[in-house]
N, C-alpha and C positions, 0 to 999 in steps of 0.2 A: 345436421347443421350445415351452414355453409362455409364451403372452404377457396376461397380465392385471393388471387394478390395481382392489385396492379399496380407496375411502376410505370414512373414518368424519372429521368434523370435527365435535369432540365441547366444548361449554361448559359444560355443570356440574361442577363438580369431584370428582372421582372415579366418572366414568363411563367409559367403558371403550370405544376401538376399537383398530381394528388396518389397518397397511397391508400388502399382503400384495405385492410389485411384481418377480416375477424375472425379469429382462431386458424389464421393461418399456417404458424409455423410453431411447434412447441418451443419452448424454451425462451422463446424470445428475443429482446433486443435489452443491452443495459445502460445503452449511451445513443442519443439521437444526437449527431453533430448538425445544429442550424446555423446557416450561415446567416451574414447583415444581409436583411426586408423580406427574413422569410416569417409568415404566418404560419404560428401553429398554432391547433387544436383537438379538439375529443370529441364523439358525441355522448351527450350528456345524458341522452333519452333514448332506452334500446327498448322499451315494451310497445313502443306504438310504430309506428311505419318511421325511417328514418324523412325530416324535410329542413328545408335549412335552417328553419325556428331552432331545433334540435341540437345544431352545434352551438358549443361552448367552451369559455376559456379560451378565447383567441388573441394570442398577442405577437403583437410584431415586436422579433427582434432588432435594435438600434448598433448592434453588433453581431458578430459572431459567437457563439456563445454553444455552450451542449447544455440537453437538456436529460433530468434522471428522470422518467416516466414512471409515475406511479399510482395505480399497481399498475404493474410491468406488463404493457400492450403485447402480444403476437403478432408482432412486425416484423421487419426485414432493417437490416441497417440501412438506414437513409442520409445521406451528405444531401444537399440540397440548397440550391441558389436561389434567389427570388423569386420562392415558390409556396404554395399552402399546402402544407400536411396534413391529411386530416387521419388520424388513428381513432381505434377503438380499444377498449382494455378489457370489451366482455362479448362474450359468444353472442350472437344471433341467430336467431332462429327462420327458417327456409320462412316460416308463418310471418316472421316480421321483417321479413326484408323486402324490401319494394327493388328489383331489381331492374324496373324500369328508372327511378328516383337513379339509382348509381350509373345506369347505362349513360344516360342525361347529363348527371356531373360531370360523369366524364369524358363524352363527347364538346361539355362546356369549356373545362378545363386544356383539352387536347386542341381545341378550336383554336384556343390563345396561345398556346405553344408555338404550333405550326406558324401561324399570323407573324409572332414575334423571330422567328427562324426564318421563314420566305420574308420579311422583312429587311433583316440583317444580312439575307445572301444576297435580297436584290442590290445591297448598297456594293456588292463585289463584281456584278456584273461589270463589262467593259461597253461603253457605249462608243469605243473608237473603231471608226472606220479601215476596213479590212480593205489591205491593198497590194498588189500584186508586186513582188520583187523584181527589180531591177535585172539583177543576176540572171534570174534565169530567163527574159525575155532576151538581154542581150544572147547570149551562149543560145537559146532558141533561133534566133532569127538568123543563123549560121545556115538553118535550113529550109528553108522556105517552099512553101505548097505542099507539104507532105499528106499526102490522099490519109483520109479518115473517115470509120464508118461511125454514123452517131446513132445508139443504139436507142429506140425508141425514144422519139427526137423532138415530140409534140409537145411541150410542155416548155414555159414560159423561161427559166431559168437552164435549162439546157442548150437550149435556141441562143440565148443573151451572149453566155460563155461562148458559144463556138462562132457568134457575130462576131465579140470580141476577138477571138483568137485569129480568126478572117483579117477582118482591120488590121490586126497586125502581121500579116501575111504568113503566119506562123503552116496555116493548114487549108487543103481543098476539101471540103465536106463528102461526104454521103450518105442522106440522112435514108434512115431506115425507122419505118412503122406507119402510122394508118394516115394516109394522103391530105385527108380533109382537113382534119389536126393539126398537121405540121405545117401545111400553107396558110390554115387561117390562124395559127400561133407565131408564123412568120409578118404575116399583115397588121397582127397586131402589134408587136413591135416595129412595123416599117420597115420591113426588110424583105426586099426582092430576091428571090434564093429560085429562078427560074434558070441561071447559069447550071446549076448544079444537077448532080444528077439524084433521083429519088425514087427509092422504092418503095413500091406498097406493100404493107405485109399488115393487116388488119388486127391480127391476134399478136397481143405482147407479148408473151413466153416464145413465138417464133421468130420475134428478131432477132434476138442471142444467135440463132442457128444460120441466121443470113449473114449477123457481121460475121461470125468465125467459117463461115465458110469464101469471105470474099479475101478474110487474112491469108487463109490455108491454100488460096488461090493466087495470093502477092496485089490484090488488087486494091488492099489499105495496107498500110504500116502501122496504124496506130486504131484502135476500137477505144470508143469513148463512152461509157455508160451516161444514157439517159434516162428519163423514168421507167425503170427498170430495179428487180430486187437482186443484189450483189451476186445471190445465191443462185440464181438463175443464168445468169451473164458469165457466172465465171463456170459452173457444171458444160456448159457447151465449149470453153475456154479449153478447159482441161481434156476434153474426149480427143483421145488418142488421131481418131480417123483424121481428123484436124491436122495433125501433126507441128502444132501450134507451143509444144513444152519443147524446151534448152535442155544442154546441160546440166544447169541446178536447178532446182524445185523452185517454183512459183515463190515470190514476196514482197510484200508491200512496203512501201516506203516513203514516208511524212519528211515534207521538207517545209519546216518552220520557221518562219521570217514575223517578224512585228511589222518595222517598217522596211520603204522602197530598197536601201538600199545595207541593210541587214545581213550581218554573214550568217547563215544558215544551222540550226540545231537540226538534226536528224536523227528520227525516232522508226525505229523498225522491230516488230513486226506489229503494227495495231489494228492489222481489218483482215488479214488472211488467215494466217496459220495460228491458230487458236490456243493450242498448249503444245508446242516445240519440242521435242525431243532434243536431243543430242549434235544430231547428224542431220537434223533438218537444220538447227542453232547453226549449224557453220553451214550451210546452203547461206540463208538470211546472211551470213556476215562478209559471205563472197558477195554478191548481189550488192551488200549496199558498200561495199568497197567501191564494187567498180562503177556504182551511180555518184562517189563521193569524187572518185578521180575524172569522174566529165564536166562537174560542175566547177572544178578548178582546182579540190583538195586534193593534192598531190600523195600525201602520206595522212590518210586521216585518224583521227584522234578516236578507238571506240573504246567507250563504256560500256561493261557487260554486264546490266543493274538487275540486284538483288535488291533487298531489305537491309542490307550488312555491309561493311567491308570487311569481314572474316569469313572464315570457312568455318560453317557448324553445319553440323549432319543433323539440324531440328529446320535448317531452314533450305531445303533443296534447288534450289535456283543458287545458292553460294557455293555449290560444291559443282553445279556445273560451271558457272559462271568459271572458276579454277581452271576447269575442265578446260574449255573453250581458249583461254590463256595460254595455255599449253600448249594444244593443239594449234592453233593461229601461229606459235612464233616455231616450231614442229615446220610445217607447212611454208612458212617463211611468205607470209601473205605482206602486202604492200602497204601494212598500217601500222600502229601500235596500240594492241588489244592490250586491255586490264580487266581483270573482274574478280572476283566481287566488288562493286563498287555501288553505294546507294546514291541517289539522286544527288545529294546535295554538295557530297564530295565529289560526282561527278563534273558537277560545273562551277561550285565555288571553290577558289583557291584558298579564301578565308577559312572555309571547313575546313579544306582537304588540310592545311598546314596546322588547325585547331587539336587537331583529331593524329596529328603526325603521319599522314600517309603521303611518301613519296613514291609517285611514278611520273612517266613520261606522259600519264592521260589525265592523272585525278586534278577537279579545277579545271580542265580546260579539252574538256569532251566535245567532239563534232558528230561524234554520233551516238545515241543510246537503245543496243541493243537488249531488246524488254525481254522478262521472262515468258511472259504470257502475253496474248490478246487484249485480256482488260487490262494491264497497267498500260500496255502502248494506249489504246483506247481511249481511257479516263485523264492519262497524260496531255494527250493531242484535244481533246475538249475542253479540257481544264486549260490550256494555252489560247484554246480561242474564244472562250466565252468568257476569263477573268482578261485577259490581257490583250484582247483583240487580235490577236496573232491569224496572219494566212497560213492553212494548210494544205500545200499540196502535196497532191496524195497522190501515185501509182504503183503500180504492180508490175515487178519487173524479173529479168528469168528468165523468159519467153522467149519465145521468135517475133514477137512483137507485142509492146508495152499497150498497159490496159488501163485505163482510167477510171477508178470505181471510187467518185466524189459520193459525199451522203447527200442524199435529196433535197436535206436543207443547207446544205453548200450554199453562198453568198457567189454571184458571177464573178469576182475579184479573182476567189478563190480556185473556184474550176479554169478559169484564165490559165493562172501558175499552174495546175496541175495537169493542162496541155500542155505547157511550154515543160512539164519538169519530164513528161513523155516523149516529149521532140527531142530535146537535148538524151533523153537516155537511147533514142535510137543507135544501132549498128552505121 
């Protein structure tokens, strides 16, 4: 016989799964909770090939309501929103089941899901226009022509940014990668960039190795990634012969603005150091101290975000986050560190006061140091794709600041995230 079970557990209303379960689980189910405009049903006819003639008993509920199946289906508990159930209450046989017939339903069923969910998330999209802050181009333009090599430079939106950043006298270019490219990607945008100085290096993976030896050389202050893959740009960053690492370990740092003139949230660490230890955790939290103190924050506010604002030993980012607490005011560093602290009491004072947690940071956090990579990550996306928000992004630590925008970066964006480079210079 055959034994399988699919689910769908479906929440916008009138989207569409199906559980398909014959003789899948003994024992059963003894209560199906359906909620209002869900269809159920049975099939009614198990000796010939299941088709849709075959279903029967289908009624839509005008409520919410449970239902007693009987005899008792081999199902799975199902809750279910405006959705079609369809069950069975008697074994099938491998001979009568058309496993192409359910493949089909269910790709039919799954079709309308998806439709109805990329639906409802495009209504979240932000269609506002990403704009470069205020802040940081003033506090930039304190230093004017700072030599930069632009790493693999040929390509439309890399070119735009560092026009950009030109115009605004922020930086002198040097662009790096394959000649033909980068002049007829400059012509395209009308841009004369024959002042400049340009080297050819044909092969992408070897311009990493040109910008970081013209750093190691004092001959940029600042490497700019262009099309280029992160992973590649920052391996030749970090090689020693270079001599291009500080005192603290490498880290990245998201300086997030809606509009022009926007005091800044700062989210660290979302694109370098991937799952943080301890003793890297407070590398990251020196690093964006002293990126918080250039941009103007004098004592800045950080949030050390868990899941929690408790310490449980089920959830390990809360027991460091403690940690971190500790240590930070130990150290006697130039902010006021809290953590555990989750998101929401991080920056809302309504939580944090809801929830009774007083500190000097909950509700009004200037910077949220992340457990991991993907929450920085997923954080800094989720700011720019529902809320339009600019993110500038560098990488700071170093002997000199690195710019690793993602490829589909907006020129607004790599804009700020030179200017958030210049302002972290020495």
């Amino acid at each position: 016989s055959a034994n399988f079970v699919i689910t769908l557990d479906v929440t916008p209303p009138g989207a569409a799964a199906m559980i398909i379960t014959p003789n899948a689980i003994s024992g059963g189910v003894f209560k199906i909770k359906i909620n209002m405009y869900a269809t159920i049903g049975r099939i009614i006819n198990w000796e010939i090939k299941p088709t849709i003639k075959s279903f029967g008993d289908l009624n839509t509920f005008p409520k919410s309501s449970s239902f007693n199946p009987r005899p008792k289906p081999n199902i799975i508990n199902a809750k279910i929103i405006g959705a079609i159930l369809v069950t069975t209450s008697k074994v099938l046989t491998s001979k009568c089941l058309d496993y192409n017939f359910f493949g089909n339903l269910f790709r039919r069923f799954f079709s309308i899901y998806m439709l109805s969910f990329l639906t409802y998330l495009k209504k979240m999209l932000s269609n506002k226009e990403i704009v470069c802050p205020n802040n940081l181009l003033d506090l930039a333009h304190k230093k004017k022509g700072v030599k930069v090599a632009v790493v693999n430079a040929g390509k439309p939106l890399p070119m735009l940014s560092v026009q950009d950043a030109v115009n605004e006298n922020l930086i002198e270019p040097i662009f790096i990668g394959h000649e033909v490219e980068i002049q007829k990607c400059a012509e395209d945008i009308k841009w004369d960039i024959s002042k400049y100085e340009l080297i050819h290096v044909p092969v992408e993976n070897d311009t990493a190795k040109i910008a970081a030896k013209l750093a190691s050389d004092g001959k940029v202050q600042i490497i700019v990634k262009g099309h280029i893959h992160t992973d590649v740009l920052m391996k030749e960053v970090l090689k020693r012969e270079y001599n291009l690492l500080g005192k603290t370990r490498l880290s990245h740092i998201w300086h997030m603005t809606i509009d022009k003139e926007d005091k800044p949230l700062i989210i660290t660490d979302g694109a370098l150091n991937v799952l943080p230890n301890l003793k890297t955790k407070m590398h990251i939290l020196k690093n964006v101290v002293n990126f918080s103190n250039r941009i103007g924050i004098e004592r800045p506010k950080v949030s050390v975000l868990s899941a929690t604002e408790e310490v449980l030993e089920s959830v390990p980012s809360s027991i460091e986050a403690a940690e971190i607490t500790k240590l930070a005011t130990k150290e006697n560093l130039n902010a006021d560190v809290f953590g555990p602290l989750a998101f929401d009491n991080s920056i809302s004072k309504k939580s944090a006061a809801i929830k009774g947690i007083k500190n000097l940071v909950a509700g009004e956090a200037d910077v949220l140091l992340v457990p991991s990579v993907e929450t920085g990550n997923a954080l800094v996306k989720m700011l720019i794709y529902f809320s339009g928000a600019c993110a500038a992004g560098v990488v700071v630590g170093g002997k000199v600041p690195v710019v690793i925008t993602s490829r589909s970066d907006e020129a607004q964006a790599r804009l700020a995230s030179i200017a958030a480079a210049v302002v972290a210079l020495d």
